[in-house]
DSSP file (Angstrom, degrees, kcal/mol; ACC not computed):
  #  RESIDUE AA STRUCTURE BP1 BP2  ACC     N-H-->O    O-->H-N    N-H-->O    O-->H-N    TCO  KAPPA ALPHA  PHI   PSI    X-CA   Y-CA   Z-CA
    1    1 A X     >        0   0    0      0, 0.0     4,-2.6     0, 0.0     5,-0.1   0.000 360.0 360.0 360.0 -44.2   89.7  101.9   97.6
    2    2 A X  H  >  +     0   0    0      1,-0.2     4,-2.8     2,-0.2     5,-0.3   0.992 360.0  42.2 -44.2 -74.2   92.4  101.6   99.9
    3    3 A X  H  >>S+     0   0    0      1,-0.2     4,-1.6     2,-0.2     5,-0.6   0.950 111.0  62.4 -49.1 -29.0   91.0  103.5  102.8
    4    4 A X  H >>5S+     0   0    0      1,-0.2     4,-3.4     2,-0.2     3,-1.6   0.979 110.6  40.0 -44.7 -47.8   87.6  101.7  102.0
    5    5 A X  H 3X>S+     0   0    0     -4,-2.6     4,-2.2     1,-0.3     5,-2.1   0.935 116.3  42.5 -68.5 -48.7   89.1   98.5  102.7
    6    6 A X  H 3<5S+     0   0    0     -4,-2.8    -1,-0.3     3,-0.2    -2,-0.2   0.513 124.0  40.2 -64.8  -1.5   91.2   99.0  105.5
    7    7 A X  H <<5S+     0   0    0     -3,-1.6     5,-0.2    -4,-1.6    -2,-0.2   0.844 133.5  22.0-131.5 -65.2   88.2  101.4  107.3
    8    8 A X  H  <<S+     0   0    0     -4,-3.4    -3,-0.2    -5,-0.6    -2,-0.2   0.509 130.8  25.1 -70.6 -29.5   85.3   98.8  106.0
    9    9 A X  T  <5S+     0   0    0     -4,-2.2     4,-0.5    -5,-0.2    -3,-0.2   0.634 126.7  33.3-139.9 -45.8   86.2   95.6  105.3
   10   10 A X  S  ><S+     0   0    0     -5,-2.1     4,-1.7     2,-0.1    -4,-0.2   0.683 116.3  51.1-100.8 -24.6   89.5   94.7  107.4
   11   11 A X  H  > S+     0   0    0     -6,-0.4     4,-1.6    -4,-0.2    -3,-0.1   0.801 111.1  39.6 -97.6  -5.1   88.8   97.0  110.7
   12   12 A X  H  > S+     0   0    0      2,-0.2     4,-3.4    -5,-0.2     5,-0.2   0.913 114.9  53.7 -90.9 -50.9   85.5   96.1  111.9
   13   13 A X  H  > S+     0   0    0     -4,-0.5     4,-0.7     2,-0.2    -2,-0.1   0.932 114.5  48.0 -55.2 -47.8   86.3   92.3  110.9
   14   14 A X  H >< S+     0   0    0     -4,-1.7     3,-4.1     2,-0.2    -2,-0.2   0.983 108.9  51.5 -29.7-100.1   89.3   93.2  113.3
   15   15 A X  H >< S+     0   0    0     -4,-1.6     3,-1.8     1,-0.3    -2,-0.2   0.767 105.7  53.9  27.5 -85.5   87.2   94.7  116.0
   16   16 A X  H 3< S+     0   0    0     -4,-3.4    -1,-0.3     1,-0.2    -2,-0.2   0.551 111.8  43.1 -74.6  -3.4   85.1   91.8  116.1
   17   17 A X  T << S+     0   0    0     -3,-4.1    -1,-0.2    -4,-0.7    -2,-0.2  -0.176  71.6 119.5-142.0  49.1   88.1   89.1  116.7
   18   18 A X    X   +     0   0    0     -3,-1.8     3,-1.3     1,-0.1    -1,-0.1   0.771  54.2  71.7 -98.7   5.9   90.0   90.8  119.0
   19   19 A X  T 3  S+     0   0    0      1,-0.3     2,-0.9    -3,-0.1    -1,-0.1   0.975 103.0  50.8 -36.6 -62.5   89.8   88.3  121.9
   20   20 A X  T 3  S+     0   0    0      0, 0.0     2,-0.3     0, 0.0    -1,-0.3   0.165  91.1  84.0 -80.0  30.9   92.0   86.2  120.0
   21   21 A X    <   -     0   0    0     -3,-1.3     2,-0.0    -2,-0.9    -3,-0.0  -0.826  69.3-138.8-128.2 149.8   94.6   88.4  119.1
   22   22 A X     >  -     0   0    0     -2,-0.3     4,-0.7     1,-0.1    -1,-0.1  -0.080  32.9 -98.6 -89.4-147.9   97.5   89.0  121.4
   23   23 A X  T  4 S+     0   0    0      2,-0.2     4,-0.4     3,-0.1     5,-0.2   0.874 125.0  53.0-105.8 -30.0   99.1   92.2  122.2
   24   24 A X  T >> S+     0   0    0      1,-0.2     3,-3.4     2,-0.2     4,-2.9   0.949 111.5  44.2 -25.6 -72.6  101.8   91.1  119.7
   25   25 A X  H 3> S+     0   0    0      1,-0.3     4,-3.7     2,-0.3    -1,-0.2   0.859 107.0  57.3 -71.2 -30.2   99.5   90.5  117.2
   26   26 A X  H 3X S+     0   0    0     -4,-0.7     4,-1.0     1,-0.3    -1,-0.3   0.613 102.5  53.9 -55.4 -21.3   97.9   93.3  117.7
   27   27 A X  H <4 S+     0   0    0     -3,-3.4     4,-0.4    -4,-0.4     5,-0.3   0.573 111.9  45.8 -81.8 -39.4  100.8   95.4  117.2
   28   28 A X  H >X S+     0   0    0     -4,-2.9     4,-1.5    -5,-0.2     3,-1.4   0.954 106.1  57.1 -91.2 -26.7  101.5   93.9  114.0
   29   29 A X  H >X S+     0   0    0     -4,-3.7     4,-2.3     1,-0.2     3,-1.1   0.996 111.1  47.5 -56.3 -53.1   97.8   94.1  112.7
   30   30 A X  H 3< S+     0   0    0     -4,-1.0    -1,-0.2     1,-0.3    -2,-0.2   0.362 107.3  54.8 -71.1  19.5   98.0   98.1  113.4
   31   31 A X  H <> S+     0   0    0     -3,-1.4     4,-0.6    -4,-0.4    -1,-0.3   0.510 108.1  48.3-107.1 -22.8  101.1   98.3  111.7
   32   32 A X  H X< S+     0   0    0     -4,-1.5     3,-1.5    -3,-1.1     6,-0.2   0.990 118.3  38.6 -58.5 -58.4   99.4   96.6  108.6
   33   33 A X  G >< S+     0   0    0     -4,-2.3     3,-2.6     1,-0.3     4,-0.3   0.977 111.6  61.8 -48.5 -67.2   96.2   99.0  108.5
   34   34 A X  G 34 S+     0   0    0      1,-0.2    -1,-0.3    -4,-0.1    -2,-0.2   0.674 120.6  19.3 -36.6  -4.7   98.7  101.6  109.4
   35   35 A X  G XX S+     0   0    0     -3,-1.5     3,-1.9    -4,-0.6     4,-0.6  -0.008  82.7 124.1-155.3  32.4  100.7  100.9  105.8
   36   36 A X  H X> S+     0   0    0     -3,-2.6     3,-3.2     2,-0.2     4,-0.8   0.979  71.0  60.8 -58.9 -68.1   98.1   99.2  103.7
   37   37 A X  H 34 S+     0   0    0     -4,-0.3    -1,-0.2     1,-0.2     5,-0.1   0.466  94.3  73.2 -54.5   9.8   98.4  101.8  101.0
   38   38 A X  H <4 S+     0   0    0     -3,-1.9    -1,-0.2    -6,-0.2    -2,-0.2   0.795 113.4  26.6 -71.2 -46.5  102.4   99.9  101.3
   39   39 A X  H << S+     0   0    0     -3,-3.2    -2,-0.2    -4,-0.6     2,-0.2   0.865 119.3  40.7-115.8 -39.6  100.4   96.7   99.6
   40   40 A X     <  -     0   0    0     -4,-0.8     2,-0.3    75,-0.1   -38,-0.1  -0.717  59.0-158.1-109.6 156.7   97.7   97.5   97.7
   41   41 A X        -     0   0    0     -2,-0.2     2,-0.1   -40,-0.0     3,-0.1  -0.885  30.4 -89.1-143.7-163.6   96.8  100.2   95.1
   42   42 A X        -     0   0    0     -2,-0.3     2,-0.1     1,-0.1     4,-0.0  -0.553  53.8 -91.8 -96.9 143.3   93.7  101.7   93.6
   43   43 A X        -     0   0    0     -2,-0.1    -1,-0.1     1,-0.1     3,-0.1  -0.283  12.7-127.7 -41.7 120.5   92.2  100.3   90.8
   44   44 A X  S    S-     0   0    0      1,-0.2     2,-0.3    -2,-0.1    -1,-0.1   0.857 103.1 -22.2 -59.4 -15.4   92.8  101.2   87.4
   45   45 A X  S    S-     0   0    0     31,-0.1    33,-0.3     2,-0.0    -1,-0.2  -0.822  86.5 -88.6 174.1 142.9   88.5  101.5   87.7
   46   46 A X        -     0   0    0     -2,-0.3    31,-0.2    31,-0.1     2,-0.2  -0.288  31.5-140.4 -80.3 173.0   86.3  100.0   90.1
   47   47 A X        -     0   0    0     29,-1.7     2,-3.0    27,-0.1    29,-0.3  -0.721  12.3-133.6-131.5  40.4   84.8   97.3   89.9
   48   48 A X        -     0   0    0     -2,-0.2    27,-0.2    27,-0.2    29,-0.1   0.217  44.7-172.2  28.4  10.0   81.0   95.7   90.9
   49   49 A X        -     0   0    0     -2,-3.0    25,-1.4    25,-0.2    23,-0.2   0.123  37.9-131.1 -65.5 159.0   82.3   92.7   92.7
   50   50 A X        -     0   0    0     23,-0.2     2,-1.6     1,-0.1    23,-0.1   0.465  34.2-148.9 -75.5  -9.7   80.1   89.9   93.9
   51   51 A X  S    S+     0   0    0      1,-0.2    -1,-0.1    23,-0.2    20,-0.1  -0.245  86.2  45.2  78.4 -29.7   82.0   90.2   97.6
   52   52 A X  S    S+     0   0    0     -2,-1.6     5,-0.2     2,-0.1    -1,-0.2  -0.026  77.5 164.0-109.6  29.0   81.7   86.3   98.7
   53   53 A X        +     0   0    0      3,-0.1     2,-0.3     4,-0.1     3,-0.1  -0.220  16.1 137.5 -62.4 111.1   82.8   84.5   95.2
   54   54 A X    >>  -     0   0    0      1,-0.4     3,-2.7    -2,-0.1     4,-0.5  -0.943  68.2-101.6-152.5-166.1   83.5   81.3   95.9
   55   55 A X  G >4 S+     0   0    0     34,-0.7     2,-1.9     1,-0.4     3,-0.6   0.250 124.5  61.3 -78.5-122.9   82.7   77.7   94.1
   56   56 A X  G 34 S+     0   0    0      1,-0.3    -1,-0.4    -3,-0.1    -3,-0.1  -0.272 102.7  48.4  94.8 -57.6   80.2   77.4   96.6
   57   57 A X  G <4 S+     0   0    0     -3,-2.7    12,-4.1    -2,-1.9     2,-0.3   0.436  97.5  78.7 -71.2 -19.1   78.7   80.4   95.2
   58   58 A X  E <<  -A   68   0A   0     -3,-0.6    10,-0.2    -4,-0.5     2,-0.2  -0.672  54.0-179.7 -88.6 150.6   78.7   79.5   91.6
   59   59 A X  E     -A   67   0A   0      8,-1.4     8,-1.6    -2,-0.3     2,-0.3  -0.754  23.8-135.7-128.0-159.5   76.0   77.1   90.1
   60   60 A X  E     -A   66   0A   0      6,-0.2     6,-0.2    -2,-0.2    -2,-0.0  -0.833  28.5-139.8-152.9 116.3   75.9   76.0   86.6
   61   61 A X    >   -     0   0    0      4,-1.6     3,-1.0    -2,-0.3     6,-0.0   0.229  31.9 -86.8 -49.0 151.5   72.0   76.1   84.7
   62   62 A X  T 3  S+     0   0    0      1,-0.2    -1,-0.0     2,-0.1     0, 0.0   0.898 129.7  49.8 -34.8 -53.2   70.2   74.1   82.6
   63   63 A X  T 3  S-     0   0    0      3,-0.0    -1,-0.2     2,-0.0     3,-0.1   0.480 114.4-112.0 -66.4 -19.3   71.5   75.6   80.0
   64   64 A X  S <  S+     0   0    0     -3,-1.0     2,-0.2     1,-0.4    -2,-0.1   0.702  71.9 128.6  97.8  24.6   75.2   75.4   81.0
   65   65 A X        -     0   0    0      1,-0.1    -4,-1.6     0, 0.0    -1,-0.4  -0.575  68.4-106.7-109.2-179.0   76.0   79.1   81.6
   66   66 A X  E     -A   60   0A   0     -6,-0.2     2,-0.3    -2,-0.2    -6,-0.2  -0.594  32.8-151.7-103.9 139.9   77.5   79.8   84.9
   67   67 A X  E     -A   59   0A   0     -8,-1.6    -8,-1.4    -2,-0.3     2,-0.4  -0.862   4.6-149.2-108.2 160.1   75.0   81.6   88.0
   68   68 A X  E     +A   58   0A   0     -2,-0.3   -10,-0.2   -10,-0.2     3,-0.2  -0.994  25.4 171.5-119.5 119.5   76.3   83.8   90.7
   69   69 A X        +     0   0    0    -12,-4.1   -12,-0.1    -2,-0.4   -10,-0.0  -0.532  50.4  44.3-126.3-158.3   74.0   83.4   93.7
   70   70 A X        -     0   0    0     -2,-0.1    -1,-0.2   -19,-0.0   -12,-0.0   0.449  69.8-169.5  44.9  15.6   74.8   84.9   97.5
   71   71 A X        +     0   0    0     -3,-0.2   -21,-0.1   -14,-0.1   -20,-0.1   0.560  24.5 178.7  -4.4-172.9   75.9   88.2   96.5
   72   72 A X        -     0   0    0    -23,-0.2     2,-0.2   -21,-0.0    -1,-0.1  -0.049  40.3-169.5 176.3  47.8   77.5   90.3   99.5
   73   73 A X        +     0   0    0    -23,-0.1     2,-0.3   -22,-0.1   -23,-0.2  -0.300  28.8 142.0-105.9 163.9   78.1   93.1   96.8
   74   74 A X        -     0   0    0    -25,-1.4     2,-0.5    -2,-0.2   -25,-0.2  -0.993  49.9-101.8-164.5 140.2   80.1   96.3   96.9
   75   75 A X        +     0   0    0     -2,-0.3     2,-0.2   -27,-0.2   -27,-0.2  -0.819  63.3 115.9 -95.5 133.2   82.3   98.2   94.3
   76   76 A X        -     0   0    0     -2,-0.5   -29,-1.7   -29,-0.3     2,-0.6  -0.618  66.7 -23.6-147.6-156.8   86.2   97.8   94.8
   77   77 A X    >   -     0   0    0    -31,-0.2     3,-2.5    -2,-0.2     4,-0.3  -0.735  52.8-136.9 -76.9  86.7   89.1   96.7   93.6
   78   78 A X  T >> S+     0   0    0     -2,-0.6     4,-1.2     1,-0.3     3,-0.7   0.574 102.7  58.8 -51.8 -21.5   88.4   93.8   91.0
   79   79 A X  H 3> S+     0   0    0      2,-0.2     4,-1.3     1,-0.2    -1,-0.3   0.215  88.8  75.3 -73.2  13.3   91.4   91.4   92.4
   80   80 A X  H <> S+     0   0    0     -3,-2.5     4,-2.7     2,-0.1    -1,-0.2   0.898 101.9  43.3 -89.1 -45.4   89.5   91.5   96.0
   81   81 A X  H <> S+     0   0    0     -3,-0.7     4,-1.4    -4,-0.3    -2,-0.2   0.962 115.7  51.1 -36.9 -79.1   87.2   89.0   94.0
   82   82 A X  H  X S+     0   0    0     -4,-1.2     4,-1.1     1,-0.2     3,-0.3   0.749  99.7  59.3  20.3 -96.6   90.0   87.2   92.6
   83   83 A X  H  X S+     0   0    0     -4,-1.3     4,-3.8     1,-0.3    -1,-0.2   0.874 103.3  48.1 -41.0 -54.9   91.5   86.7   95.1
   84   84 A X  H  X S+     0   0    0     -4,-2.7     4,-1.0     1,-0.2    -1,-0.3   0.933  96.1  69.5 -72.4 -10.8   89.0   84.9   96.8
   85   85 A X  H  X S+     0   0    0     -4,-1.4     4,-0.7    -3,-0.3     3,-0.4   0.964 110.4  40.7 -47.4 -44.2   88.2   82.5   93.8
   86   86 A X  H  < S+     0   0    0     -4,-1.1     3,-0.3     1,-0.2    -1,-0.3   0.800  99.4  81.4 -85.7 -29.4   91.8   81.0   94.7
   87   87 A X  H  < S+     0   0    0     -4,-3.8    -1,-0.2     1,-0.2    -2,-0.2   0.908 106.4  14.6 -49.6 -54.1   91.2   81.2   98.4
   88   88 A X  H  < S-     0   0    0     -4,-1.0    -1,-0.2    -3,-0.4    -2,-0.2   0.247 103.5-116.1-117.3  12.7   89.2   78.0   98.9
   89   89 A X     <  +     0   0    0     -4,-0.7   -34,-0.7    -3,-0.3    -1,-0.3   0.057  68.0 121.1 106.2-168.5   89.7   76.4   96.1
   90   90 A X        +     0   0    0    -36,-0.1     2,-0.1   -35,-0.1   -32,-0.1   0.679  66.1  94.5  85.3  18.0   86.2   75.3   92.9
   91   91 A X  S    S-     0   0    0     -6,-0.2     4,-0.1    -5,-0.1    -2,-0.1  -0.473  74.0-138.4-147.4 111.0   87.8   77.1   90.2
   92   92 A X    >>  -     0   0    0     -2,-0.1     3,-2.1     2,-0.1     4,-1.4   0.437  24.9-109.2  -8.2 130.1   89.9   75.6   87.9
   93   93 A X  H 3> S+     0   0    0      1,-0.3     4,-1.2     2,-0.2    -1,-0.1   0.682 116.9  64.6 -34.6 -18.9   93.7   77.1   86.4
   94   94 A X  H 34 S+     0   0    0      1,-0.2    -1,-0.3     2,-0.2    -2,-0.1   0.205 100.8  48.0-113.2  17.1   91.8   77.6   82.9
   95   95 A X  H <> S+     0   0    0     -3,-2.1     4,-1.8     3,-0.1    -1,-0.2   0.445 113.1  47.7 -95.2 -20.8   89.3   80.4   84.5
   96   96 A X  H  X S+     0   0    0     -4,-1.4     4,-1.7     2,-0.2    -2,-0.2   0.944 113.6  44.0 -51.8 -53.4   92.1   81.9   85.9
   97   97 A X  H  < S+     0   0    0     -4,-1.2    -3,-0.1     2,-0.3    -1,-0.1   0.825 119.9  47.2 -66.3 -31.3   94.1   81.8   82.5
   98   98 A X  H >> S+     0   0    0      1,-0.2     3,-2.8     2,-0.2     4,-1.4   0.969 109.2  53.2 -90.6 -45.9   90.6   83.0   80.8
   99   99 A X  H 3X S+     0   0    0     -4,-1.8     4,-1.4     1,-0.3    -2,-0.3   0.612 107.9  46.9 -22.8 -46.8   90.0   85.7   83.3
  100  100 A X  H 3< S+     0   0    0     -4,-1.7    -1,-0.3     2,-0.2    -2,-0.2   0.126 108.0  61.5-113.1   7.7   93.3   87.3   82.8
  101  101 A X  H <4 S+     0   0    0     -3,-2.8    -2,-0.2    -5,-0.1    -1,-0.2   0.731 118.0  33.0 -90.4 -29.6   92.6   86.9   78.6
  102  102 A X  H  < S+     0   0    0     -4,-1.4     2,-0.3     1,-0.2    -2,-0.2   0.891 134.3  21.9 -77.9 -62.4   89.8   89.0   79.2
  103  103 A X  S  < S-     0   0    0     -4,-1.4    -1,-0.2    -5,-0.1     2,-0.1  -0.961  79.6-141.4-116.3 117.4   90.9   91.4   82.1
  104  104 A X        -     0   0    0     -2,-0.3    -3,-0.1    -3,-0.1     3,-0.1  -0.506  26.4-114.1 -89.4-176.5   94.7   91.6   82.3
  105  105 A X        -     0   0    0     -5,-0.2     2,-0.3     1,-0.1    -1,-0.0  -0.150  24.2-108.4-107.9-150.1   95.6   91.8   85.8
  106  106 A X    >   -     0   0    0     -2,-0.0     3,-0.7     1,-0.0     2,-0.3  -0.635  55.9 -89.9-111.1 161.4   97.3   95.0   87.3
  107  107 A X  T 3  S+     0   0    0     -2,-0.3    -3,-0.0     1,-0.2    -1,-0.0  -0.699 110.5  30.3 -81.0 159.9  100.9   94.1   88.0
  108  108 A X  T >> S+     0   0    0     -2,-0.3     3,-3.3    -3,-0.0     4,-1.7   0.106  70.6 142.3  79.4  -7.5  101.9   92.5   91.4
  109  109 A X  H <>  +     0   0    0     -3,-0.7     4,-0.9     1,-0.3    -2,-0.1   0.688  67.1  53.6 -30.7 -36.9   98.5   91.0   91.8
  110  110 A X  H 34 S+     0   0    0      2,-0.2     4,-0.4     1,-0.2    -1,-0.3   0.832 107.4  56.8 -70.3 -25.8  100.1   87.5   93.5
  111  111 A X  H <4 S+     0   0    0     -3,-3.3    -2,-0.2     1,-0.2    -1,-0.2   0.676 116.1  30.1 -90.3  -4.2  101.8   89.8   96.0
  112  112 A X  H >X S+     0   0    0     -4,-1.7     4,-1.8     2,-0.1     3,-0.8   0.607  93.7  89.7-118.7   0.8   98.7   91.3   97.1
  113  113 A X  H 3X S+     0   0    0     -4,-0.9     4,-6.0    -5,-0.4    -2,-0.1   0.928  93.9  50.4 -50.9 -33.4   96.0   88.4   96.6
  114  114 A X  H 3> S+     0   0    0     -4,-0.4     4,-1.3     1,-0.3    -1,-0.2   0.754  99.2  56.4 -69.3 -29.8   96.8   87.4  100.1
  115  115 A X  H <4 S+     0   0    0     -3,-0.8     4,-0.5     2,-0.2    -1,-0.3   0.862 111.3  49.8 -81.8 -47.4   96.4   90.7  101.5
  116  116 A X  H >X S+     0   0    0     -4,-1.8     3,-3.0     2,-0.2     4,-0.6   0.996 104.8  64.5 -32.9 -71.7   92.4   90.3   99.8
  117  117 A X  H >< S+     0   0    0     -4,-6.0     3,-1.3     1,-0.3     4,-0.4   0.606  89.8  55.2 -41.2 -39.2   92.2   87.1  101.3
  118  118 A X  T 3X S+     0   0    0     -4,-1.3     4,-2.6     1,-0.3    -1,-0.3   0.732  86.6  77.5 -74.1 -16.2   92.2   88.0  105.2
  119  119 A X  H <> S+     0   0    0     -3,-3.0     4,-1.3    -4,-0.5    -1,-0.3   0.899 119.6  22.2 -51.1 -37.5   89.1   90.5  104.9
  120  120 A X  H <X S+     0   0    0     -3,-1.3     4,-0.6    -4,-0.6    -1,-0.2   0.682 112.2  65.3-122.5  10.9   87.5   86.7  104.8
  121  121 A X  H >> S+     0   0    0     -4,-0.4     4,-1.7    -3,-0.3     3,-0.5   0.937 111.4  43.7 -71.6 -56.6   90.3   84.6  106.5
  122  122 A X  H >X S+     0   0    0     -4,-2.6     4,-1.6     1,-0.2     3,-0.5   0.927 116.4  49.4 -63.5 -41.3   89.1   87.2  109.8
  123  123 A X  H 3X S+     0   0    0     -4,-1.3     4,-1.9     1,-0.3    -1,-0.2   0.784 112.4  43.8 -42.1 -38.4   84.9   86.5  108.8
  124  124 A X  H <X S+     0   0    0     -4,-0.6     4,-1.6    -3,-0.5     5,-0.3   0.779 111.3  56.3-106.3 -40.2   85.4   83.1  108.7
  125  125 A X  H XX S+     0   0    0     -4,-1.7     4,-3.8    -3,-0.5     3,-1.4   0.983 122.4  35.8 -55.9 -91.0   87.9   83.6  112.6
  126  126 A X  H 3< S+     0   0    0     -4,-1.6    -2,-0.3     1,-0.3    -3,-0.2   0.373 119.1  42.1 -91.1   2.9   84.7   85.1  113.8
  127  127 A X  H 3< S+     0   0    0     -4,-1.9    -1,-0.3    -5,-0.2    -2,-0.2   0.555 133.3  20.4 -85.6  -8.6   81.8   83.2  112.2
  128  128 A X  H << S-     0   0    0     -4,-1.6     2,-0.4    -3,-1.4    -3,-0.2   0.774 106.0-116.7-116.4 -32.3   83.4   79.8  112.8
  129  129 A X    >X  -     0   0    0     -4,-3.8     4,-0.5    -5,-0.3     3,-0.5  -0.959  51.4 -22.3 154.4-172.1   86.2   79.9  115.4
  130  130 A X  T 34 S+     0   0    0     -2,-0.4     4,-0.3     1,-0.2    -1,-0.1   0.582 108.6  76.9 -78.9 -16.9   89.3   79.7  116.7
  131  131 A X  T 34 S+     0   0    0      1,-0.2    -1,-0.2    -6,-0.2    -6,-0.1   0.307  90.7  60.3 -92.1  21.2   90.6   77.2  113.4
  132  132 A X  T X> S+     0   0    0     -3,-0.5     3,-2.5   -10,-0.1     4,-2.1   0.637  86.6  80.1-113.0 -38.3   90.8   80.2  111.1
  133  133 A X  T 3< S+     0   0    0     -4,-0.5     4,-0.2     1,-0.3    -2,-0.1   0.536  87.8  52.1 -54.8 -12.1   93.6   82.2  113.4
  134  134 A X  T 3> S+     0   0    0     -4,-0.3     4,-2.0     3,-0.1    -1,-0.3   0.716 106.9  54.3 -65.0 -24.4   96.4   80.7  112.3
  135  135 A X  H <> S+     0   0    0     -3,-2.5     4,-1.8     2,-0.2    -2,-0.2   0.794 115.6  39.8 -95.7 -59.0   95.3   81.4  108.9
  136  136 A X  H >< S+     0   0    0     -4,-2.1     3,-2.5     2,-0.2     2,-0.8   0.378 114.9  51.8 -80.2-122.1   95.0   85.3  109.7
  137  137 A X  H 3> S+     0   0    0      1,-0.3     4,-3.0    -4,-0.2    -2,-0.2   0.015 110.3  47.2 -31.0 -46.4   98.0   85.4  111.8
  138  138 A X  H 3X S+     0   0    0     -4,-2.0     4,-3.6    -2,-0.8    -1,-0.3   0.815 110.5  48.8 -76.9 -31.8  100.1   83.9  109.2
  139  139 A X  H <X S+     0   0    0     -3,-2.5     4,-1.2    -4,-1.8    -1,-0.2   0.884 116.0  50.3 -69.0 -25.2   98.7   86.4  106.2
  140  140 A X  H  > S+     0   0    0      2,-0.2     4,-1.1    -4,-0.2     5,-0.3   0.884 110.4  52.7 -88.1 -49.4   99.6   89.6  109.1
  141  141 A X  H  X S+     0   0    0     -4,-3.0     4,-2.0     1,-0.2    -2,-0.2   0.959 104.5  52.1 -61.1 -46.2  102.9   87.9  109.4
  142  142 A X  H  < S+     0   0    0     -4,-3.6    -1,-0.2     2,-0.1    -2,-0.2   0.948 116.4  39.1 -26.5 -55.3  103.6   87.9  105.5
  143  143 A X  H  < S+     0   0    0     -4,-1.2    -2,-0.2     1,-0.2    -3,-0.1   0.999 141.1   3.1 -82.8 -68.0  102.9   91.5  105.2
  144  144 A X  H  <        0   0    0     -4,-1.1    -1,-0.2     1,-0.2    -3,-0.2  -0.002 360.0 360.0-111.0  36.4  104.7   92.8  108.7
  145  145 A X     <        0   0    0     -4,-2.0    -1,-0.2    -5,-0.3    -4,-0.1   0.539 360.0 360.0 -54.4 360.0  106.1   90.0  110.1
């Protein structure tokens, strides 16, 4: 899972927004990839995720059950999902709280949500702009600042 992410999901996204980066930052992203398996760990079992869950993504039927539309999907780590529910905000403390009645979470799961988050803090850098790089720069500064 590790290498997947760092190899699939965090270096191409890299890659593609390295204009903005300086040679600083650039030093401190390869020290992240380089020590990734530092911050995350493999799954107790993977995981299906839906790969762009966010409220945005949910709808709620006729019937009142919840839909999942926009898929992007790929098996990983279920807190990569997670994570992003909390990233941009459309779901509520008591699906967290129900989520973790269901699935308990791995321990350290707040210390690595963040580390999830930039795989779409950088997407978001290079489908939208320049107003996401502070955003990435400060999630590469948590981990190796």
């Amino acid at each position: 899972w590790i290498s997947f992410f760092r190899d699939r999901r965090l270096a191409p996204q890299i890659k593609n927004a390295n204009a903005h980066f300086s040679a600083s930052d650039r030093a401190k992203i390869t020290r992240l990839l380089d020590h990734l398996n530092e911050f995350l760990v493999e799954p107790e079992k993977p995981s299906l995720l839906h790969g762009d869950l966010w409220g945005g993504n949910v709808l709620c039927g006729a019937d009142g059950k919840a839909m999942l539309i926009d898929p992007a999907a790929y098996v990983g780590h279920a807190e990569a999902d997670l994570a992003m529910t909390e990233l941009f905000g459309g779901f509520s403390p008591a699906f967290l709280a129900a989520y973790r009645e269901v699935r308990p979470l791995q321990d350290g799961y707040e210390d690595r949500r963040d580390l999830y988050n930039l795989y779409h803090l950088l997407n978001h850098l290079n489908m939208f702009g320049t107003g996401y790089l502070n955003a990435v720069l400060s999630v590469v500064d948590e981990y190796v600042g």
